[in-house]
C-alpha positions as CSV (number, residue, x, y, z in Angstrom):
1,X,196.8,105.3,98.6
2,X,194.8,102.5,96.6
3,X,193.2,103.9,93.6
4,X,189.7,105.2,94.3
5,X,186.4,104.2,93.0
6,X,184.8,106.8,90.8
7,X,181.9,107.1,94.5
8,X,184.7,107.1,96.5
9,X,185.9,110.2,98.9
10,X,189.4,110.6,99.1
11,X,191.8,109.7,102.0
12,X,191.2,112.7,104.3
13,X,193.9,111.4,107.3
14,X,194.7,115.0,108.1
15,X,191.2,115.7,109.3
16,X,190.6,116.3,113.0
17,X,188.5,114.2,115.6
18,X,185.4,117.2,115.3
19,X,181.9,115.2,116.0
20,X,179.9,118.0,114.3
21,X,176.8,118.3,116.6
22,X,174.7,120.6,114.7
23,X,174.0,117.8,112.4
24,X,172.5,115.8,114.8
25,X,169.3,118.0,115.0
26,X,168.8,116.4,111.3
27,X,168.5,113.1,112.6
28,X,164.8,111.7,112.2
29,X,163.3,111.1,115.8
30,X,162.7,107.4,115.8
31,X,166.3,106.8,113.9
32,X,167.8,103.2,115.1
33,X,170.3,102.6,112.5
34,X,173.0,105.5,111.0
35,X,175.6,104.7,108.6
36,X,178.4,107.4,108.3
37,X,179.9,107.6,105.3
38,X,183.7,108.7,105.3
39,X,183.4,108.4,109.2
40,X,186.7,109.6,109.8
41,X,187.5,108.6,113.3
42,X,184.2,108.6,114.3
43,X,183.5,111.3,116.2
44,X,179.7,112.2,114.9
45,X,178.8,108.3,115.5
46,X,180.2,108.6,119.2
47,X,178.0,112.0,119.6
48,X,175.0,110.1,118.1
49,X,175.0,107.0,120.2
50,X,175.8,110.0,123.6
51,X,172.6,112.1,122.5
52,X,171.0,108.6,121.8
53,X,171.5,106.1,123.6
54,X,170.9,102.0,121.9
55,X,171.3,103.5,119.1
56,X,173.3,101.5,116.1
57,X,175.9,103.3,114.5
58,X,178.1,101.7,111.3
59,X,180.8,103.5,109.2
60,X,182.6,103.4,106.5
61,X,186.3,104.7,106.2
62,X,188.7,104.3,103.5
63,X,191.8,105.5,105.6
64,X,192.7,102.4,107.5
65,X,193.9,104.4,110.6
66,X,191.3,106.7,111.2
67,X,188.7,103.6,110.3
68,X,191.0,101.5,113.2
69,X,190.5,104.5,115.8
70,X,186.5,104.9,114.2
71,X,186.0,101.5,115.4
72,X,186.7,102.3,119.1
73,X,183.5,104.3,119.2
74,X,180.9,102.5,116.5
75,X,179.4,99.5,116.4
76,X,180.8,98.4,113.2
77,X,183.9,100.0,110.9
78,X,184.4,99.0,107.4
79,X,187.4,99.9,106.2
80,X,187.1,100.7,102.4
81,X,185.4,103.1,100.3
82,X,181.6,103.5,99.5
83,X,180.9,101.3,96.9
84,X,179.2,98.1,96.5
85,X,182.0,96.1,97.0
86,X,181.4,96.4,100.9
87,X,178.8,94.1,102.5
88,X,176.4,96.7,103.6
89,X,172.7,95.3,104.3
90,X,169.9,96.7,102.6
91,X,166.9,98.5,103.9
92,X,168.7,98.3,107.1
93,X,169.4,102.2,107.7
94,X,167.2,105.0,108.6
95,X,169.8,107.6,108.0
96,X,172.8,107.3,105.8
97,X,175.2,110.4,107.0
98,X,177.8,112.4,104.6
99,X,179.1,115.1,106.9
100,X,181.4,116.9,104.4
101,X,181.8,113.7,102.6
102,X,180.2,114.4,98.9
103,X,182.7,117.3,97.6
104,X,185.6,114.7,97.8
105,X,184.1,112.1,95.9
106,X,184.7,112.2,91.9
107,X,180.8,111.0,91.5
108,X,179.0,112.0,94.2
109,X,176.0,111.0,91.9
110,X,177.2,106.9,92.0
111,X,177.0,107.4,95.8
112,X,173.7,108.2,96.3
113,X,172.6,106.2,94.2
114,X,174.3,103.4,96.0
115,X,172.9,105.0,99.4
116,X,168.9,104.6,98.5
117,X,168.9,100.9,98.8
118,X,170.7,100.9,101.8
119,X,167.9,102.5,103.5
120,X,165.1,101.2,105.6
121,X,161.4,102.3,104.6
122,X,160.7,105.9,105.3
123,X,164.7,105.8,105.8
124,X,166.8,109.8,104.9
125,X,169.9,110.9,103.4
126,X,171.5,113.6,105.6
127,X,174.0,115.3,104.0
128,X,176.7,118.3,104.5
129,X,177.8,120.3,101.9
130,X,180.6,123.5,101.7
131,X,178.9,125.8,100.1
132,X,180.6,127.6,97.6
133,X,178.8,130.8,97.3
134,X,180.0,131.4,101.0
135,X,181.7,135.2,101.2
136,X,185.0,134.1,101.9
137,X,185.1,132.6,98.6
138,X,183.1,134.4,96.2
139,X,184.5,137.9,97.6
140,X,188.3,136.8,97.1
141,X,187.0,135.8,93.6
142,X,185.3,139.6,92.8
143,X,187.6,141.5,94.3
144,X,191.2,140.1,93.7
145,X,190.3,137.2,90.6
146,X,191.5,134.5,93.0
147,X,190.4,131.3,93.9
148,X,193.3,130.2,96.7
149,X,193.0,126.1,97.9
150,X,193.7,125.8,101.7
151,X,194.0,122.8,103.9
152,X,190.8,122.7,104.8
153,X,186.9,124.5,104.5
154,X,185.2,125.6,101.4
155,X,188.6,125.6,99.0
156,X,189.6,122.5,100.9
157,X,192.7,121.6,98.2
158,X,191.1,117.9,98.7
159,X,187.8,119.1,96.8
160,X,187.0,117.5,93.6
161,X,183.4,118.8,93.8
162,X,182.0,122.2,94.7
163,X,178.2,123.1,95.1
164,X,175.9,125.7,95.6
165,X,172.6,125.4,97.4
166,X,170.5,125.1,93.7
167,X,173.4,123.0,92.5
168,X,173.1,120.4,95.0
169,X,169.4,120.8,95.4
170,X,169.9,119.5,91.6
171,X,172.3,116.7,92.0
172,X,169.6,115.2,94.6
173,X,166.7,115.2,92.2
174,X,169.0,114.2,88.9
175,X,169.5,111.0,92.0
176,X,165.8,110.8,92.4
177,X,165.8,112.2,95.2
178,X,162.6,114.3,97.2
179,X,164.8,116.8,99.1
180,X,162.5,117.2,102.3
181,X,164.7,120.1,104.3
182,X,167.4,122.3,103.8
183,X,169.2,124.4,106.2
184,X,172.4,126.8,106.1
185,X,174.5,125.8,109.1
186,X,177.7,127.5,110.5
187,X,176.7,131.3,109.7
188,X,180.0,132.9,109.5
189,X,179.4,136.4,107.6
190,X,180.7,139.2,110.0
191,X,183.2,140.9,108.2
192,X,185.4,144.5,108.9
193,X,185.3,145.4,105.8
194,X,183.4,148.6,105.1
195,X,182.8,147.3,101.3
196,X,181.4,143.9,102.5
197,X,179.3,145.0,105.4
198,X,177.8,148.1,102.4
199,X,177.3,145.4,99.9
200,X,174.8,143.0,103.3
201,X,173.4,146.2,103.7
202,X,172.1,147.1,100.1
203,X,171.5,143.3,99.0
204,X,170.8,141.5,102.4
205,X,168.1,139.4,100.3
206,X,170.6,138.7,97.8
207,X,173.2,137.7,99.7
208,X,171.7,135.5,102.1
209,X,173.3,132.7,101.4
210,X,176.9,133.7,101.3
211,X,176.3,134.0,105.3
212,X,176.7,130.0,105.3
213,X,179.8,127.8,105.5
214,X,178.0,124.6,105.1
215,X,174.1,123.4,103.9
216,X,172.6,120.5,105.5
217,X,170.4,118.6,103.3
218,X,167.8,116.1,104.4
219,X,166.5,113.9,101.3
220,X,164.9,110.7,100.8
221,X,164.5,108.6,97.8
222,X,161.4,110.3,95.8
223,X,158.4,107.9,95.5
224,X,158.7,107.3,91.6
225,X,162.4,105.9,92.6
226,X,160.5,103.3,95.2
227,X,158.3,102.4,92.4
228,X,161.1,101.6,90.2
């Protein structure tokens, strides 16, 4: 694996073909032009242009087999990492996509920055994030003082980021950044045990947000940063 740049996420060739839908409720209404960054094999670009039709999908891949197979489904694959080496037109997007893309990158920061003038006017950010206050991390790290990497998810072993909801809230606005929605997707709380389901019970409030694998973020580049 070449050596990545510092915006770069990592080879993630072990990743399935999974088109995550439920992001593409966060696609702006009149969006032409998405750029998918770590596309994988492209299965949210071939979901887009099925929900919308004419619509012009790019990615970027750094794994060259996944970016070969991305390229079936997309209207244009480059095969590198996100950086501004690649010969990706300006103002040209109205939604630059990181579904679960961020957390493997060693300076998330250097890619947005990269992203904002890559957008078209009025132009969005969408991205995913794991979200590390999610029960099935935080409990493991109460109860038994362990924080186990898996394969994939939260504790992904491929992670070189973690965020929480005010944590990347922050990372947006230190990008400058206007954050314009954000939504906890794949609510996955139910649990047997007595201890968990007593502790939703007493601190519900609280708590809310270790319901949520994942927060989707919808930002755009804050006025002041157009005016700079």
């Amino acid at each position: 694996m070449p050596a990545a740049h510092s915006a770069s996420p990592l080879v993630r060739i072990d990743y399935p073909h999974i088109a995550r839908r439920e992001m593409l409720a966060f696609l702006p209404p009149d969006c032409l032009r998405v750029l998918d960054v770590g596309c994988n094999t492209g299965a949210f670009g071939e979901a887009v242009k099925t929900a919308r039709p004419g619509t012009e999908v790019w990615g970027v891949e750094p794994d060259a087999g996944a970016a070969e197979r991305a390229g079936q489904h997309l209207d244009r694959v480059l095969q590198g990492y996100f950086d501004p080496t690649l010969p990706l037109p300006e103002a040209h997007f109205h939604a630059i996509v990181f579904n679960d893309v961020l957390e493997h990158m060693s300076d998330p920061w250097a890619a947005l920055n990269h992203a904002a003038p890559l957008l078209a006017p009025g132009g969005v950010v969408l991205a995913s994030l794991p979200n590390l206050l999610h029960l099935d991390t935080i409990w493991p790290l109460l109860h038994d003082r362990d924080f186990r990497y898996e394969r994939c998810g939260v504790r992904d072993r491929t992670h070189l980021r973690f965020f929480t909801r005010t944590s990347a809230m922050r990372m947006f606005d230190e990008c400058g950044y206007e954050v314009l929605s954000v939504q906890g997707i794949n609510e996955q709380w139910y649990t047997p045990s007595i201890k968990r389901r007593l502790a939703f019970r007493l601190f519900g409030r609280q708590l809310e947000e270790t319901k949520y694998v994942q927060f989707a973020f919808v930002a755009r580049p804050a006025p002041q940063r157009l005016a700079s």
